[in-house]
N, C-alpha and C positions, 0 to 999 in steps of 0.2 A: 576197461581201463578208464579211470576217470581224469577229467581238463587237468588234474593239480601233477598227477604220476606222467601222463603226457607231458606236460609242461616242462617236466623237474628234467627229462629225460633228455627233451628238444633244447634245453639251455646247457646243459653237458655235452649234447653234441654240438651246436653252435659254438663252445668254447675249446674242444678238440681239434673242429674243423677249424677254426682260427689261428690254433696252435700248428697245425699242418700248413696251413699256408703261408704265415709266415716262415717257417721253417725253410719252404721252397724259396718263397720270395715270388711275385708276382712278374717281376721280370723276366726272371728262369723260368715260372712255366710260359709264360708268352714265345719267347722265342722258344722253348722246345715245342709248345702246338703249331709255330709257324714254321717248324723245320721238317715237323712232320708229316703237313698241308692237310691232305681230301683222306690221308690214313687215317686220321683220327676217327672217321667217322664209321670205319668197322670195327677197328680198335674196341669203339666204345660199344658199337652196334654187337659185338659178340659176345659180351657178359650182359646181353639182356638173354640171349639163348642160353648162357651158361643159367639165370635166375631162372627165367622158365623150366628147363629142366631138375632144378634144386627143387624149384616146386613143384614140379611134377613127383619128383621122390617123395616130398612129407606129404605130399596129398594122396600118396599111396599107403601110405603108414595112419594117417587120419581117418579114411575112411570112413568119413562125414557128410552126411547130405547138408549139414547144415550151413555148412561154408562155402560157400562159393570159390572156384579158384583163383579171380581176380585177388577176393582177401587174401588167401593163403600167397599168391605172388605178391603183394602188397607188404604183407608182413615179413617174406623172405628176405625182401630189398630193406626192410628199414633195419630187424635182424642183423643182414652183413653189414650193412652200416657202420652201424655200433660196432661191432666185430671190429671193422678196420681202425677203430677209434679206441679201442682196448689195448694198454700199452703190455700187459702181457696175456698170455693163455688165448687171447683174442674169443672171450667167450660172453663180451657184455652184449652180444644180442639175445642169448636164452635167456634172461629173467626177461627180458621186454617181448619175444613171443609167447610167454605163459601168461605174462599179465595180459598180454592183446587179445588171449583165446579164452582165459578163463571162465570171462562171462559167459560163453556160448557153450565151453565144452564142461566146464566146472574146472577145480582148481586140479584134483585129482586128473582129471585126462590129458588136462592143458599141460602138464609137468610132464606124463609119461610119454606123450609123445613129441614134446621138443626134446628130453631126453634119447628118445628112441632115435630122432632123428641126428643127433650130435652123433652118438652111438655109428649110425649107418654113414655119418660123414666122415667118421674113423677110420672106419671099417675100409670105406672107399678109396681112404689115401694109400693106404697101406698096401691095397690092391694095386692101385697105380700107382704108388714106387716101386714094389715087385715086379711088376709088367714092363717098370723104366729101365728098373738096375740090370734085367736080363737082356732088355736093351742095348746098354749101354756095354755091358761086356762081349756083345756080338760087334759093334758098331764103331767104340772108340779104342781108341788105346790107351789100356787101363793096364797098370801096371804097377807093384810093388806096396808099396804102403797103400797107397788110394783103393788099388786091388784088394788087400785085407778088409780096410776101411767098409767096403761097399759088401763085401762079401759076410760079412758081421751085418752091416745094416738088413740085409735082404734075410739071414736066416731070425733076426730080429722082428722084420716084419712081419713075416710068413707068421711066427709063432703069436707074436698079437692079434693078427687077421682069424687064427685060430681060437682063442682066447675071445674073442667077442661074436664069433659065430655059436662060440659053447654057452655064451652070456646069454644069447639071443633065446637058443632052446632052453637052459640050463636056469635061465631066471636069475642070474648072478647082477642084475641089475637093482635089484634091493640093495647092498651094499653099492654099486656104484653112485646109485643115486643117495645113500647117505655121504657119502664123500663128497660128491659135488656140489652137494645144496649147505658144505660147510664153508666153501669157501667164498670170499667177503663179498664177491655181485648176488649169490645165492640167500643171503643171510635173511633175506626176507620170510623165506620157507622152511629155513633151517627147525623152528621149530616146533613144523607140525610135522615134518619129517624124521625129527629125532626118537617124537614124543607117541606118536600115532603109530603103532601095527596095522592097523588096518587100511592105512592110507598108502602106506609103503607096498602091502600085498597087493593091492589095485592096482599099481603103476606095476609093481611086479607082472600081473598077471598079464597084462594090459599089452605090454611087450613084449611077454613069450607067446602070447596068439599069435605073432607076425608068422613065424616057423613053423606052428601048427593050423591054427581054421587061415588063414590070409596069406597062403605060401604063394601063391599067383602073383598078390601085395607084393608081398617084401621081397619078391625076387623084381618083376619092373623097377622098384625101388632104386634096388642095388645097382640096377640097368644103367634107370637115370641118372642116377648119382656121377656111378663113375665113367659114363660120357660124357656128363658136364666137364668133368677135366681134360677129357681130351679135345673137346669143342674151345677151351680155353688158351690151347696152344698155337690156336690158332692167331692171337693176341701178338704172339712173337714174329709171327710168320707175316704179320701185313707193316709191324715197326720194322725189321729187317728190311723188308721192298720199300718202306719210305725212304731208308736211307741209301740205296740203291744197290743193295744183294737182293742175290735172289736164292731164297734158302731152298730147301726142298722140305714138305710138312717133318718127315721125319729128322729134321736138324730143329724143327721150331716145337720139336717133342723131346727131344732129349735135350734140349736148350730150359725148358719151362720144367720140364721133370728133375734135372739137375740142382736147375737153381731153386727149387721144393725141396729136395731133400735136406740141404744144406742150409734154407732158411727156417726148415720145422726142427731141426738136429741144435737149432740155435736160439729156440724159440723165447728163451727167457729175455733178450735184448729187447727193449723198448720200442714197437713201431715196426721193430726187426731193422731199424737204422745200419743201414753199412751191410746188414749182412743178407741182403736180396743184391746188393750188388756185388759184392763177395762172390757168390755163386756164381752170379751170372758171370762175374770175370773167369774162373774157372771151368764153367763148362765151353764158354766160351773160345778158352784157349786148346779145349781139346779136340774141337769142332773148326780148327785152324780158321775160325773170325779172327778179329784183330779184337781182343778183351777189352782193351778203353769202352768199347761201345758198349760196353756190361752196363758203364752209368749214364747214360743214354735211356738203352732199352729199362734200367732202372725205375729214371727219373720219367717217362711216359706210362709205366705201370702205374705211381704214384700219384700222377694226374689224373689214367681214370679213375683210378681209388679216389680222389679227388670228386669227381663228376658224380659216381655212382653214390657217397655218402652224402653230396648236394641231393642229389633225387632222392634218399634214404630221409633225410631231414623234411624234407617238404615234404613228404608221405605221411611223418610222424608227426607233422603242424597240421595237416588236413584232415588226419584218419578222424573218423570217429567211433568203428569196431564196434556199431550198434547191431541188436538184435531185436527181436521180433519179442512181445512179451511171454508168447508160450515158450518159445527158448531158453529165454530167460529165466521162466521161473521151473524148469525142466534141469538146467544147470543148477541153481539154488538150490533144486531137490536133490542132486546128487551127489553137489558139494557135501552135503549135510548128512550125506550116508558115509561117504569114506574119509571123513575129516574131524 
């Protein structure tokens, strides 16, 4: 990726992260980190195991000597970054991890597996909102509308989760990947993906190996992946004891898997504004907390989104995602075959 794309990149995040904090206001987060005190610091401390693990996933689907895993954790953090700084789809870190790998893997690889990997971060939620909602019907008292509600969402899931395990053998990722490289953060690629057969079958093929030669891969994969969400819920579980409950993990699991379903069911809202705490007032109240604290627990999710997209920015001002020149010109080469 060269200083200018970098550049372009870190002054759109710097102008997001601005726009978020004013939004909070500097006051509000002050007093909510001092209300939270010595929490914060696992709070924050536990989505650096959630990114290790994220990394651990795509570095399973990579399957590259060439990258070291520091980059690939490096690149994951600056990735969710952006993510958190995308006011819909939350998907402006894939064009900036295909631009970060291109030079090493070519442009061809560097797309089929940050594709690949979105792909298995799907795949993951849908696993763990199945795993929540069954949960949830064991555990809360669900009932009536909500009961329909959820009982639709789960056989919804179930048949997506199916749907992209079929993708995965089935190579239905040719057409997903013309779809997604049309919309506006993708436009870059759009048209050597519209224009190119040969390019598209690369990525194609590239991603049905996981299921076939890499099936070891892409099952750890799926491991990591989706224990990073429940290593996540842990997030709930230490803001609740700062305020002085004492949940038990599985309330700070159907607390964090609740208020997920409800803020992915609503994903076209901006930032997801209002509607993380929305959730969280609702699961909340079924979990007989007292729901005000939904914007609490909200506005501290916020702040580390907060912290983690500062460490995402500084990552993306210092990276420089260089290679070695046999790499380089090894990528060059490859580019030049499927492109």
């Amino acid at each position: 990726m060269n200083n200018k794309i970098r550049f372009l990149f870190l002054c759109v995040g710097l102008f997001f992260f601005g726009y978020m904090l004013s939004g909070f206001g500097w006051g509000n987060i002050v007093q909510n980190i001092i209300r939270t005190g010595w929490y914060f610091i696992p709070i924050i401390g536990v989505w650096l195991f959630v990114y290790l693990l994220n990394a651990l996933a795509w570095s399973n689907i990579m399957h590259n000597k060439d990258i070291s895993f520091g980059t690939i954790l490096s690149v994951t953090i600056r990735g969710y970054a952006l993510n958190y700084m995308t006011p819909f789809f939350h998907l402006g870190g894939e064009p900036y991890r295909v631009l970060a790998l291109r030079n090493t893997l070519g442009t061809g690889k560097a797309l089929s597996v940050t594709l690949s990997y979105l792909m298995l971060h799907f795949l993951s939620s849908f696993l763990f909102w199945i795993i929540a909602i069954v949960a949830i019907f064991f555990f809360l008292p669900v009932s009536g509308m909500a009961y329909i509600v959820l009982t639709f969402c789960l056989v919804v899931f179930f048949v997506a989760s199916a749907f992209f395990m079929k993708g995965y053998k089935n190579g239905f990722i040719k057409s997903f990947s013309s779809f997604i490289v049309r919309m506006p953060l993708f436009k870059r690629f759009s048209e050597q993906v519209s224009n190119k057969e040969d390019f598209l079958n690369v990525v194609n093929s590239d991603i049905r190996e996981l299921t076939g030669k890499y099936k070891k891969q892409f099952f750890l994969a799926n491991l990591y992946e989706l224990l990073s969400r429940f290593i996540a819920t842990l997030e709930f579980y230490f803001i609740l004891r700062a305020i002085g409950y004492n949940p038990t993990l599985m309330d700070s699991f159907l607390i964090n898997a609740g208020a997920s379903i409800i803020s992915n069911l609503l994903f076209i809202v901006p930032f997801e504004l209002g509607v993380k705490e929305g959730g969280l007032y609702v699961t909340l109240g079924l979990l007989h907390y007292l729901p005000a604290i939904g914007v609490f627990i909200g506005l501290v999710n916020r702040i580390r989104e907060l912290f983690w997209i500062f460490i995402g920015l500084i990552l993306i001002a210092v990276s420089s995602d260089k290679v070695n020149k046999q790499t380089m010109q090894g990528a060059f080469t490859h580019e030049n075959t499927v492109v």
